[in-house]
C-alpha positions as CSV (number, residue, x, y, z in Angstrom):
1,X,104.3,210.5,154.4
2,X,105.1,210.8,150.7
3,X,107.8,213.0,148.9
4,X,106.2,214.7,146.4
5,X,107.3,213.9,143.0
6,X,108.1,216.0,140.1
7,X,109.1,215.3,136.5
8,X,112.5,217.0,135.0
9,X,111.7,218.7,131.5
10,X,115.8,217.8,130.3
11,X,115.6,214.0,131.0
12,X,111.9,213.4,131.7
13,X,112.6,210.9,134.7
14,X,110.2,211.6,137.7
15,X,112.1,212.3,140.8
16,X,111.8,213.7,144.5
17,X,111.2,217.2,144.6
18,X,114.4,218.3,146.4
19,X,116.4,216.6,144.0
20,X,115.6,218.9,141.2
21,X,115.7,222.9,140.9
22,X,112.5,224.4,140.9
23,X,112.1,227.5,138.6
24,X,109.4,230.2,138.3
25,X,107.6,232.3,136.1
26,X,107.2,235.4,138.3
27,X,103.9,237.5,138.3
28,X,105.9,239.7,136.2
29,X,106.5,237.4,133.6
30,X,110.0,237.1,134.8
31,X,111.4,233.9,135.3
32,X,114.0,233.2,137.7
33,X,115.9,230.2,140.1
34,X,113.6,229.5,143.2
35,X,116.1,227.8,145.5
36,X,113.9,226.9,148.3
37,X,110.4,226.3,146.7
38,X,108.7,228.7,147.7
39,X,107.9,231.6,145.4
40,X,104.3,232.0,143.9
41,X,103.8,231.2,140.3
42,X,103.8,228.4,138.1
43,X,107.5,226.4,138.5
44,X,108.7,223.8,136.5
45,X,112.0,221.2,137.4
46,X,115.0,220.2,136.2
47,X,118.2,218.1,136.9
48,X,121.1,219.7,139.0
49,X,123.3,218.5,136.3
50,X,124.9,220.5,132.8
51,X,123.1,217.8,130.7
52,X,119.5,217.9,132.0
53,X,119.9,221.9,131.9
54,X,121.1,221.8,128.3
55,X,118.8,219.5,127.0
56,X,115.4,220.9,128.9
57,X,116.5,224.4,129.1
58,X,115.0,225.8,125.7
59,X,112.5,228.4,124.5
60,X,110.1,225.6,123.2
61,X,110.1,223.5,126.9
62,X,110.3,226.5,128.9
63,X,107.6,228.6,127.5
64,X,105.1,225.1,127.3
65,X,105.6,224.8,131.0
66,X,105.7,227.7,132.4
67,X,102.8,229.0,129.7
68,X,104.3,231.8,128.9
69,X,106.4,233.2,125.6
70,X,110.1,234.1,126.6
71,X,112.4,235.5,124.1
72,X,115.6,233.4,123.4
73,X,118.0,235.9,125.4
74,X,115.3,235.5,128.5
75,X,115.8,232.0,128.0
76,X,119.9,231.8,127.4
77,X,119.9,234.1,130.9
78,X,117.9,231.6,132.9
79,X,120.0,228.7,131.5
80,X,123.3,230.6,133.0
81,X,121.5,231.4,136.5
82,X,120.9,226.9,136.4
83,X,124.0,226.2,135.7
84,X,125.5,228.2,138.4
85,X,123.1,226.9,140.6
86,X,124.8,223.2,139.9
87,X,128.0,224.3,140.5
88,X,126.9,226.0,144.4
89,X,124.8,222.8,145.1
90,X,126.4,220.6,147.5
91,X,127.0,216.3,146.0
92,X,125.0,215.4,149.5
93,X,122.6,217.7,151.1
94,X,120.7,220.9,150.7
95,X,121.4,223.3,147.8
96,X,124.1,226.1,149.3
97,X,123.9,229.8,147.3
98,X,126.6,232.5,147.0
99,X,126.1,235.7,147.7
């Protein structure tokens, strides 16, 4: 059976799902990490790495994918919860959280 596939907005390269971090624009227009895939709502991916989360991680990608219109602290907020999302993950195997 297949892997599904899903396309980083930082680099653009197409790549496994559970290779990337899923985000998601919540049905309150929040937007937040989704760790394990599975909350409702429209998601878009991006690289577990600083560069990827950088370079993808801006009001003008965010806001075309998720379709929504974030403000720029919305956006700065979900860039931090990323990046310390890389920094829990893992190098081999499943992403690992904090409490």
């Amino acid at each position: 059976m297949a892997k599904p596939i899903r396309t980083c907005i930082g680099c653009g390269n197409k790549k496994e799902k559970q290779n990337l971090i899923r985000f998601v624009r919540n049905s309150d227009c929040s937007v937040s990490v989704d760790p394990y895939y599975k909350k409702p709502g429209r998601g878009g991916y991006v690289c577990p790495n600083e560069g990827c989360i950088k370079t993808g991680i801006t009001a003008r990608h965010v806001n075309w994918v998720l379709r929504t219109n974030l403000n720029d602290k919305d956006i700065e907020k979900l860039k931090q919860e990323l990046l310390l999302v890389t920094k829990s993950r893992r190098p081999t195997g499943p992403m690992r959280f904090s409490s």
